[in-house]
C-alpha positions as CSV (number, residue, x, y, z in Angstrom):
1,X,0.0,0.0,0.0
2,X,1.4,3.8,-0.4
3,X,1.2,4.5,3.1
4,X,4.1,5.0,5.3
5,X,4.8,1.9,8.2
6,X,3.8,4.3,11.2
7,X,0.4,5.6,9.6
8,X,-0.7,2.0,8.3
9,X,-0.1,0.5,11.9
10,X,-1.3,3.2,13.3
11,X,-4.4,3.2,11.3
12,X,-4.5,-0.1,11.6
13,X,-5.1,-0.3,15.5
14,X,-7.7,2.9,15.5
15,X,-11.2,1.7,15.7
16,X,-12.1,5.0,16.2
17,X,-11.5,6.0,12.6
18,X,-13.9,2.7,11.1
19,X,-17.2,5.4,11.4
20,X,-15.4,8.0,9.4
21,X,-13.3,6.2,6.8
22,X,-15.5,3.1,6.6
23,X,-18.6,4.5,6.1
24,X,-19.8,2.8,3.4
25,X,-18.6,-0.8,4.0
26,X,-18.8,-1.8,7.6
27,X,-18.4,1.4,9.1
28,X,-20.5,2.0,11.9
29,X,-22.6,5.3,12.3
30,X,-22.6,6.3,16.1
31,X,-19.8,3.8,16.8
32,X,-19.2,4.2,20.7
33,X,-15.5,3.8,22.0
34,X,-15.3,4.3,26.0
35,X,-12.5,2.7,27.2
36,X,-9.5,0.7,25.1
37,X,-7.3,-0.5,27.8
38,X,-3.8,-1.3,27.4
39,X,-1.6,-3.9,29.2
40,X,2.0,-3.7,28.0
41,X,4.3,-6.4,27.9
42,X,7.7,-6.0,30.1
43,X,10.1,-6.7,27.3
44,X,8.9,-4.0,25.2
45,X,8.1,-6.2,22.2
46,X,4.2,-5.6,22.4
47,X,0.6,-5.3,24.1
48,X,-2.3,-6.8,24.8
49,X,-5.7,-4.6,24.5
50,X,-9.7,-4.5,24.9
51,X,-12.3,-2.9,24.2
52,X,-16.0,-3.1,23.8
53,X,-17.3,-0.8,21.4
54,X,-21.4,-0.1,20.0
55,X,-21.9,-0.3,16.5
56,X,-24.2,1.0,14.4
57,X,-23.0,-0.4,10.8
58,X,-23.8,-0.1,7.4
59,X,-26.2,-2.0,5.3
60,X,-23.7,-3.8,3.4
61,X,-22.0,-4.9,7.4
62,X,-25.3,-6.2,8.4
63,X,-26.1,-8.0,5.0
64,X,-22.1,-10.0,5.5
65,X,-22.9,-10.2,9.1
66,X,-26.0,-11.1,9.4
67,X,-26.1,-8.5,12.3
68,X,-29.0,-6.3,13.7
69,X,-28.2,-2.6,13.1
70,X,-27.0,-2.0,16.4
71,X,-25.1,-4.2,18.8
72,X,-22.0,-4.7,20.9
73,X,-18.6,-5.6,19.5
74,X,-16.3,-7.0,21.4
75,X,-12.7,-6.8,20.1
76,X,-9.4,-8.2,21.6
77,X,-5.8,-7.0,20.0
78,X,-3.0,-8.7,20.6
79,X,0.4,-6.4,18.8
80,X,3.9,-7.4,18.1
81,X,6.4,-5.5,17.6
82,X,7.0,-4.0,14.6
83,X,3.8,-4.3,12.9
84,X,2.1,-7.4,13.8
85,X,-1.2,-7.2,14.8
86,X,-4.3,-9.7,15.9
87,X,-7.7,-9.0,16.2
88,X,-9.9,-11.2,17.9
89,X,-13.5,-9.9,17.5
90,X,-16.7,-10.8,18.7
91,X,-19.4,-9.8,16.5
92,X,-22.3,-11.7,19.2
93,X,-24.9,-14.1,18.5
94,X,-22.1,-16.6,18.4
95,X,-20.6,-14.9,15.3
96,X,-16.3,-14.3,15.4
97,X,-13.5,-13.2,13.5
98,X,-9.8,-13.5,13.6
99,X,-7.5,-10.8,11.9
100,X,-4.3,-11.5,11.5
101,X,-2.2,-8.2,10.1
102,X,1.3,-8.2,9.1
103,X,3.0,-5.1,8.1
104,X,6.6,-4.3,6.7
105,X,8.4,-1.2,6.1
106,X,9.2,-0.7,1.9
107,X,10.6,2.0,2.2
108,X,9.4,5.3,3.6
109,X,6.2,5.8,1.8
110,X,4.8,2.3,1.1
111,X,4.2,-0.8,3.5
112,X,4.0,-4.2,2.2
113,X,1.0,-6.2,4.3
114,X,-0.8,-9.4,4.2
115,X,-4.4,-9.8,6.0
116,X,-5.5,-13.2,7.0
117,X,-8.8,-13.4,8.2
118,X,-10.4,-16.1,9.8
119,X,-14.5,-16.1,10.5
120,X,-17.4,-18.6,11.3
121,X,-20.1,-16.7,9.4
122,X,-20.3,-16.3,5.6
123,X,-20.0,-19.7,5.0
124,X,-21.8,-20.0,1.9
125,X,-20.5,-20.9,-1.1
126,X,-18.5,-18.0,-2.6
127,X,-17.9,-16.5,1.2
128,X,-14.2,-16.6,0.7
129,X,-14.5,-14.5,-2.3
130,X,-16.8,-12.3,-1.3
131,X,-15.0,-11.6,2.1
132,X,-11.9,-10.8,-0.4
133,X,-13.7,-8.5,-2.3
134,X,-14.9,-6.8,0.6
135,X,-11.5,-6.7,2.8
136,X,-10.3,-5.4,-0.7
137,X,-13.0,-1.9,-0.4
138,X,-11.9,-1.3,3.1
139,X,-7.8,-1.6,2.2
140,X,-8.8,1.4,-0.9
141,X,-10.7,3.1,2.0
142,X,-7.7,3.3,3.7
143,X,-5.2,4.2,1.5
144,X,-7.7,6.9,0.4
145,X,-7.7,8.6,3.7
146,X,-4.2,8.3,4.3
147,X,-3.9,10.2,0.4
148,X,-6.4,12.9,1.8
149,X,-4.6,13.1,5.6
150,X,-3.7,16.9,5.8
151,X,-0.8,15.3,7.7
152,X,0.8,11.9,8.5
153,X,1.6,10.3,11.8
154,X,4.6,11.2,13.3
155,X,6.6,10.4,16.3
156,X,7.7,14.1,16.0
157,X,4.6,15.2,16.8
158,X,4.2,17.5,19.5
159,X,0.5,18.0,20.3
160,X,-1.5,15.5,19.6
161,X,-5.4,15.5,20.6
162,X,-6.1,11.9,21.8
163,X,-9.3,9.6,23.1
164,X,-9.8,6.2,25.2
165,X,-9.6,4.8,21.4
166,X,-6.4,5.8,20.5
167,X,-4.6,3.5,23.6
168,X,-3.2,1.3,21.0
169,X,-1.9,3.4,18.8
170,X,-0.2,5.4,21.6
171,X,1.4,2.5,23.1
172,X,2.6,1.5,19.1
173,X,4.4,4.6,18.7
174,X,5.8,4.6,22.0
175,X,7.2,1.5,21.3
176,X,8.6,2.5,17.8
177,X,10.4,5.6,19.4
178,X,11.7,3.3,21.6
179,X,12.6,0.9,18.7
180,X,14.1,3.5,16.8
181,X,16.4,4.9,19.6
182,X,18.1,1.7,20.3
183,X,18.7,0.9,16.9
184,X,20.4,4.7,16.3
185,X,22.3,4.1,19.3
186,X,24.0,0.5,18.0
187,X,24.9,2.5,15.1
């Protein structure tokens, strides 16, 4: 994708940003984010996270879901250091889904990623390709936003305004500061 490591990770661990830049695929109108709490790991190489967010999503969501137009999501991310992330998400009524992203720098504009994602719904001849498609809509969605972003992520940032939502993504670039000064300092 054309986005820089630090925004796609970043990005990638913001639910917060699923009502605005998802909109029209699964992107909840009136999506609720009060708490996202963080548990680091000691050895710096990662975190755990939950949260338990209300979701109001699209038509298309609900048709691939087979959800009600509002209910409770419960999501569970687990991150690895440097850009691997997975989300366990409980979509209720007995319906989950395991994302598995993996992220590498290219070079300082582009990130090469994989998405694996695992689910128990959909299971209808032509799911798997259909789930493709759609994952496919809400990468574009992405890289759109990050093409429109007035400015990208940036550990040099000084003032930042921040929400329970964005835990994750603080805690990811702390860790890549943190990263990035031991690596300049072996140098």
């Amino acid at each position: 994708v054309p986005i820089a490591f630090d925004w796609w990770v970043e990005n990638a661990l913001d639910v917060a940003h699923v009502p605005q830049v998802h909109r029209s695929t699964y992107g909840g109108q009136q999506s609720v984010v009060p708490s996202y709490a963080v548990v680091r790991q000691a050895d710096d190489l990662g975190f755990q996270a939950s949260t338990v967010t209300t979701q109001r999503h699209s038509l298309l969501a609900r048709l691939l879901h087979r959800s009600a137009a509002h209910f409770d999501m419960r999501t569970r991310v687990k991150f690895f250091m440097p850009g691997s992330v997975i989300f366990d998400i409980d979509l209720g009524k007995g319906k989950r889904q395991v994302l598995l992203f993996l992220s590498t720098p290219e070079d300082g504009r582009s990130t090469r990623i994989w998405i694996t994602v695992l689910r128990n719904y959909l299971m209808i001849p032509g799911g798997d390709l259909v789930g493709r498609h759609f994952l496919r809509m809400v990468v574009r969605e992405d890289v759109k936003a990050a093409r429109a972003a007035l400015s990208q992520v940036s550990l040099s940032m000084k003032q930042r305004f921040n929400a329970a939502a964005d835990e994750p993504s603080l805690e990811f670039l702390r860790l890549l500061q943190l990263w990035r000064q031991r690596e300049s300092s072996h140098d």
